[in-house]
C-alpha positions in Angstrom: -104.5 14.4 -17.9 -101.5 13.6 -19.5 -99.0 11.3 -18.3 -95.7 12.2 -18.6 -93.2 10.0 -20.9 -89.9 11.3 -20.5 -87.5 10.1 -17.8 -85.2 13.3 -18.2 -88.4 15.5 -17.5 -88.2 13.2 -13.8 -84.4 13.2 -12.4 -84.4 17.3 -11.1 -87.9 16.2 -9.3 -85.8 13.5 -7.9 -82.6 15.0 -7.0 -84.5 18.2 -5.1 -86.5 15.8 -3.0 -83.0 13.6 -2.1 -81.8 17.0 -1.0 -84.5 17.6 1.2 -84.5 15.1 3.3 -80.5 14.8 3.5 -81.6 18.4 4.8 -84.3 17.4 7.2 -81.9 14.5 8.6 -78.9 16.7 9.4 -80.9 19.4 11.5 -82.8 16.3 13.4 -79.0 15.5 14.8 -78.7 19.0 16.2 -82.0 19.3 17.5 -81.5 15.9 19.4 -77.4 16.4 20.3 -78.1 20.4 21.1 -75.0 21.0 19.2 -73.8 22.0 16.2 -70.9 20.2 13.8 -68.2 22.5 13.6 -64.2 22.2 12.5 -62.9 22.3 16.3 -64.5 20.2 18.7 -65.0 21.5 22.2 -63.8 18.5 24.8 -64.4 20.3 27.8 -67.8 20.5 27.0 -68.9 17.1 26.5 -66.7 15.2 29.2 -67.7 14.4 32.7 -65.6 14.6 35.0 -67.6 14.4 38.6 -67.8 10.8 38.3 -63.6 10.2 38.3 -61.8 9.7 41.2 -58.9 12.2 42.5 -55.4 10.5 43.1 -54.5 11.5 47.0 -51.2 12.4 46.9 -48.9 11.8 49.9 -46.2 14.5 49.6 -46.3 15.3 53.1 -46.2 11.6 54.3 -42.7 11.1 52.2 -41.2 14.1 53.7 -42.3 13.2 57.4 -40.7 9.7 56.6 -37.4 11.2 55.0 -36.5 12.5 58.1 -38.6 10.4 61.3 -37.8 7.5 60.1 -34.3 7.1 59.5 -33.4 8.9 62.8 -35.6 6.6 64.9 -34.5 3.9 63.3 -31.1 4.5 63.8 -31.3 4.9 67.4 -33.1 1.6 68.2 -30.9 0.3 65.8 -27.7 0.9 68.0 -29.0 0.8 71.4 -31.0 -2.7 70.4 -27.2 -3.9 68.9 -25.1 -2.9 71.3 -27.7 -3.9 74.3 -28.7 -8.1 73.4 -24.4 -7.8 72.1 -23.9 -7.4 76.1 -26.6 -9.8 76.9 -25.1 -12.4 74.7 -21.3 -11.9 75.3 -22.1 -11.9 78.9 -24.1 -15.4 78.6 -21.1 -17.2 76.6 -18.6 -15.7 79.0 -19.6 -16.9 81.8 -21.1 -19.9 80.6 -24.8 -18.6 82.3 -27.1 -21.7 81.2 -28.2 -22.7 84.1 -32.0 -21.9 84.1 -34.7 -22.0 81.6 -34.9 -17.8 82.2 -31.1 -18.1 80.9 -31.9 -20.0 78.0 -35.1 -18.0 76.9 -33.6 -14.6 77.6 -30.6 -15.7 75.6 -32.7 -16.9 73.0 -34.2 -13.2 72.7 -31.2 -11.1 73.3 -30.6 -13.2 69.4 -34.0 -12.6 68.2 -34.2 -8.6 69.1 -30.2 -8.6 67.9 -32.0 -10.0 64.7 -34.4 -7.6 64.3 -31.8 -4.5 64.7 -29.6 -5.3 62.4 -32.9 -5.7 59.9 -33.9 -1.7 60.7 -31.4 -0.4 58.7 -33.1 -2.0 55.3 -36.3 -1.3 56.6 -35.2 2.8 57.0 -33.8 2.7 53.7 -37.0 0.9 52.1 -39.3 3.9 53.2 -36.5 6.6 51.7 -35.6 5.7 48.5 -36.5 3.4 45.6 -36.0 -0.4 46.3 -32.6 -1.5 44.4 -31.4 -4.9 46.0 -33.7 -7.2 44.3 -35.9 -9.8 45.1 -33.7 -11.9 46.9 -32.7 -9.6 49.5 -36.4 -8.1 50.0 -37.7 -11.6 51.1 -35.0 -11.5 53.1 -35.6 -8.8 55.2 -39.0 -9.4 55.8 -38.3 -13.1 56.4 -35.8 -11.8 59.4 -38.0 -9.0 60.5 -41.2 -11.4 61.0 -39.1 -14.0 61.9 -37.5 -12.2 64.8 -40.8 -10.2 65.8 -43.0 -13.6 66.2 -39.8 -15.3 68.5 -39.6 -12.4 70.7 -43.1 -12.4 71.2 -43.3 -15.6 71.9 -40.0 -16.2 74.0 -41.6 -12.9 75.9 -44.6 -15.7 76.7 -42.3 -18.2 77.4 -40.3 -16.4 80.3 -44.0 -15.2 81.6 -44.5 -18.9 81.5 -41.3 -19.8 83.7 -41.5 -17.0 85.9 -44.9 -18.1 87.0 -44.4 -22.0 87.8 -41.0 -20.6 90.2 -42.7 -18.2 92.2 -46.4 -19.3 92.1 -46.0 -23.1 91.7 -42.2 -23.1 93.2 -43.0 -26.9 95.0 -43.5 -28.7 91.8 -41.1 -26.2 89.6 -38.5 -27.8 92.1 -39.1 -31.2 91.3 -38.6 -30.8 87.5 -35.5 -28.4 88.1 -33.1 -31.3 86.7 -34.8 -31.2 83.6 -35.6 -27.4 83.1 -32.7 -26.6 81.2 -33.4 -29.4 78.0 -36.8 -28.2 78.7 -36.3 -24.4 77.6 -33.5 -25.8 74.7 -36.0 -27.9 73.4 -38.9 -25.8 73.7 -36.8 -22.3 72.1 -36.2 -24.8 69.3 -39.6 -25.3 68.7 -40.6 -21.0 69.1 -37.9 -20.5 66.6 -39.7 -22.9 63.8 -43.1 -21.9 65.0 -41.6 -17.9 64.0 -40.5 -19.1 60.6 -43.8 -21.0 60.1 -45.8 -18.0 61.0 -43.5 -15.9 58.8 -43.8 -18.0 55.6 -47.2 -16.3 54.0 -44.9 -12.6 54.2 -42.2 -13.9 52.9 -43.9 -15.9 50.0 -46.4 -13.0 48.4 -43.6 -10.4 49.3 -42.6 -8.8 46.0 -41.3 -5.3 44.8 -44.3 -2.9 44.4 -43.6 0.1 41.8 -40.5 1.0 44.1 -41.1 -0.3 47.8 -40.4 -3.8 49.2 -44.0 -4.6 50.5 -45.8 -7.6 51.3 -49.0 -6.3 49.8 -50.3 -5.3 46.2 -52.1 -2.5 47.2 -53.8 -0.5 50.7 -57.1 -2.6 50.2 -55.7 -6.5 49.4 -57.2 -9.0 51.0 -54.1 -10.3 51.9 -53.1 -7.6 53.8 -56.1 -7.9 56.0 -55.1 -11.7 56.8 -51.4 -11.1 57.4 -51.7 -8.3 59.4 -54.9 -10.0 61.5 -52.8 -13.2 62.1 -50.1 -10.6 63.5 -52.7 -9.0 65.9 -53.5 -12.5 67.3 -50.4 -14.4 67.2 -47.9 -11.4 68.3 -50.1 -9.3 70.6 -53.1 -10.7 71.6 -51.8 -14.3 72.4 -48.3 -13.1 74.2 -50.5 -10.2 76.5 -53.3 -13.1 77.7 -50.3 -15.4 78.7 -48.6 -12.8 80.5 -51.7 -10.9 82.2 -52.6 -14.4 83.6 -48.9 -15.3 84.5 -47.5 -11.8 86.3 -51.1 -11.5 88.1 -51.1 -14.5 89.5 -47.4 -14.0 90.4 -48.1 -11.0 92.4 -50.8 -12.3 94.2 -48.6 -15.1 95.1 -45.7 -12.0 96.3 -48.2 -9.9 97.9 -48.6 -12.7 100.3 -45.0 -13.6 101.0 -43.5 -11.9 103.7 -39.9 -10.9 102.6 -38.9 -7.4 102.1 -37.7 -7.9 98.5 -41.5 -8.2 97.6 -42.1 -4.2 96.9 -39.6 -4.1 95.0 -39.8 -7.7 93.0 -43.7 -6.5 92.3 -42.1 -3.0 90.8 -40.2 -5.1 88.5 -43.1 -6.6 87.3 -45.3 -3.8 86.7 -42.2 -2.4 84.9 -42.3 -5.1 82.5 -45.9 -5.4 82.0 -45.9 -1.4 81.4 -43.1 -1.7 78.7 -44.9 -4.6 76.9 -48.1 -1.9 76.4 -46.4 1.0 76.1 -44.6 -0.3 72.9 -46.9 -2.7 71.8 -50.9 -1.6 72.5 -50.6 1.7 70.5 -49.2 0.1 67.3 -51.8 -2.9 67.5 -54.7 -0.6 68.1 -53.8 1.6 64.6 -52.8 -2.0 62.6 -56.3 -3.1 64.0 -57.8 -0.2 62.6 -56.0 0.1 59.2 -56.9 -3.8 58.6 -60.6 -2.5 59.1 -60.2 0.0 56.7 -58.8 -2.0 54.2 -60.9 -4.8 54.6 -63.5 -2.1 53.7 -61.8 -0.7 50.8 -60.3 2.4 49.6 -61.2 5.1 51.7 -61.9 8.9 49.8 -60.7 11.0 52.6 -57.3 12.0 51.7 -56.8 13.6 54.9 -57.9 10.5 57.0 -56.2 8.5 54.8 -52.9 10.2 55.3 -53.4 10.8 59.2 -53.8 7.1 59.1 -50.1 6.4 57.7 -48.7 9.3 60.5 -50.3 7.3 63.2 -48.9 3.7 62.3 -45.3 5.0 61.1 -45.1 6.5 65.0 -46.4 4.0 66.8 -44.6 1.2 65.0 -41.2 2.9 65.8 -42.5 3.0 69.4 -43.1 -0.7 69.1 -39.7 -1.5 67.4 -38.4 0.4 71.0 -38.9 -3.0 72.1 -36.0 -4.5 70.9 -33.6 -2.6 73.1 -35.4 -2.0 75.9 -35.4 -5.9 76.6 -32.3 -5.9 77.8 -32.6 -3.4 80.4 -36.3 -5.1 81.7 -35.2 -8.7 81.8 -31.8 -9.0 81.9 -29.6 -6.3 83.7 -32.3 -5.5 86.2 -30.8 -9.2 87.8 -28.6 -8.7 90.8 -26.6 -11.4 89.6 -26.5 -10.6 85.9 -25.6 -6.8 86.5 -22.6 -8.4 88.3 -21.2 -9.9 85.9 -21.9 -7.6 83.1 -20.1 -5.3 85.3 -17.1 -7.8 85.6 -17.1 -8.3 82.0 -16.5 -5.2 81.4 -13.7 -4.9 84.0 -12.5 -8.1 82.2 -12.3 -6.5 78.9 -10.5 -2.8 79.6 -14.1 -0.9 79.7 -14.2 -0.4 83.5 -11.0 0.0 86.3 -10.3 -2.1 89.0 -10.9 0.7 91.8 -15.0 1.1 89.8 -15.4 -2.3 89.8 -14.8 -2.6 93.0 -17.1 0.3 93.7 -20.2 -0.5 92.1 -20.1 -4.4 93.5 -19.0 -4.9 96.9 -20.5 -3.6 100.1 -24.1 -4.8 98.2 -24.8 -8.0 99.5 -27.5 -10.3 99.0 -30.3 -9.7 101.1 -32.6 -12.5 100.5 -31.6 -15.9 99.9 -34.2 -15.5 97.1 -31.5 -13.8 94.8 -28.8 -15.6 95.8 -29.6 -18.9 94.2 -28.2 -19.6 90.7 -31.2 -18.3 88.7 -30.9 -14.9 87.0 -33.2 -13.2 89.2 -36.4 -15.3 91.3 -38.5 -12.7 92.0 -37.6 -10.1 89.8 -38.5 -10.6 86.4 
């Protein structure tokens, strides 16, 4: 056997078996991709798409808003106005301050006049895109939470009063000197106690894409502790005060002989109806929405948007509020319906001859209503 000496007599050996295995290597990668390398490269093939999530679209929520919203709005918007306006022209008129009801329901004739003339932002926040700035969005949600906390708590507050004049009237008497610094002193305090309550909203409150919002997103965690601290502080807090107060006041009527009681305990149940009407329909759907988000984003588009139908409704019930107020606690008084009738004789809205009507021949029929307080019995 000979052995081979020349290297030229080696390189086409060499080159064929390079060739090979180049070969061999190339149909591995198809055999193991299951494809094969072509010029145009098929995406729709070799993506997944399963796995990525679908963007839920609210179309249907923007229209509902373009139209609910600023009509709503608008009406609580005037009647809340042009209602606490009445309460409070006819409290400086006739220089009223002469109870610690006075003072309180003065106090929130300003706090609901607040919050109306804060809608009309709000209605144009949910319409268009946000265009005044920073600035004025802190702003409006520094007034909105501002005046929503005070009337909650001025709400407590009259609950409060109401309770030691009818059920605790001996020793209510004894501090009567005193009541009105009282009430001046203790709005005072309700008033920085709203703007200390409202000072987490109106520091992380920012402009989000286009909207004036408070939150980053449907699932931030501070969301879920704003709007829990709202449950508690604006609703859960004002409704014990008051369940304990106006029961205990009726109980206290219902064993009164006078024949004003019916009617003073109608008054009542008016007010305590009003108060859930407007405010237990709203709190239940921000209670749920802060469970949801505290859980995350939810998939259901549907529930999702049925979700945003429910609280855009029931918070314009709740913002009904604002002008019913007025009607509840203040010109339900014999005394105050007087003279909101006389100030508008007084300024050209009424004649002499309807005046005249609508006020005399109604006497007093209790010496209950006749004292200087807005109204003792009624609320």
């Amino acid at each position: 056997m000979t052995a081979v000496s020349d290297p030229r007599t080696l390189l086409p050996a060499v080159l064929i078996l390079l060739l090979n295995f180049k070969h061999c290597l190339s149909q591995n990668e198809e055999n193991s991709t299951g494809t094969v390398n072509t010029t145009e490269y098929d995406y729709s093939a070799s993506v997944d798409y399963e796995g990525i999530p679908v963007l839920c679209t609210k179309a249907s929520n923007r229209e509902f808003r373009l139209w609910f919203i600023p009509t709503f709005y608008s009406i609580i918007c005037l009647l809340g106005l042009s209602g606490n306006l009445l309460v409070i022209l006819t409290f400086f008129y006739f220089k009223r301050l002469k109870t610690m009801t006075d003072v309180y329901l003065l106090n929130l004739s300003f706090a609901d006049f607040l919050f109306a003339l804060s809608l009309p932002f709000w209605a144009a926040n949910s319409m268009v895109e946000w265009v005044l700035g920073l600035a004025v969005c802190k702003a409006m949600h520094t007034i909105y939470k501002v005046s929503f906390y005070s009337s909650m708590l001025f709400l407590c507050f009259i609950s409060v009063d109401r309770y030691f004049a009818i059920s605790k009237a001996v020793s209510a008497h004894r501090h009567r000197s005193q009541a009105v610094f009282i009430s001046k002193v203790s709005s005072a305090v309700i008033w920085v106690m709203a703007l200390m309550f409202s000072i987490p909203e109106m520091k992380y409150t920012s402009i989000n894409n286009i909207t004036c919002t408070p939150y980053s997103s449907t699932s931030d965690p501070l969301r879920v502790s704003i709007q829990t601290s709202q449950m508690v502080l604006a609703f859960a807090l004002p409704f014990l005060v008051m369940s304990f107060c106006y029961s205990s006041i009726v109980q206290t009527l219902c064993q009164a002989r006078n024949f004003e009681r019916n009617k003073a305990i109608k008054v009542i149940l008016a007010v305590v109806a009003v108060f859930l009407v407007c405010q237990v329909p709203y709190n239940l759907v921000l209670f749920w929405t802060t469970v949801v988000a505290a859980k995350g984003v939810s998939e259901d588009c549907n529930y999702e948007n049925n979700l945003l139908y429910a609280t855009d409704v029931t918070q314009c019930v709740a913002f009904l509020r604002c002008c019913l107020n007025p009607f509840v606690y203040a010109f339900i008084g014999v005394k105050f319906r007087h003279d909101l009738l006389k100030l508008l004789k007084d300024f050209g809205c009424m004649s002499q001859e309807r005046f005249f009507r609508y006020t005399c021949g109604k006497r007093r029929s209790s010496a209950a209503t006749d004292t200087e307080t807005t109204t003792t019995f009624s609320p």
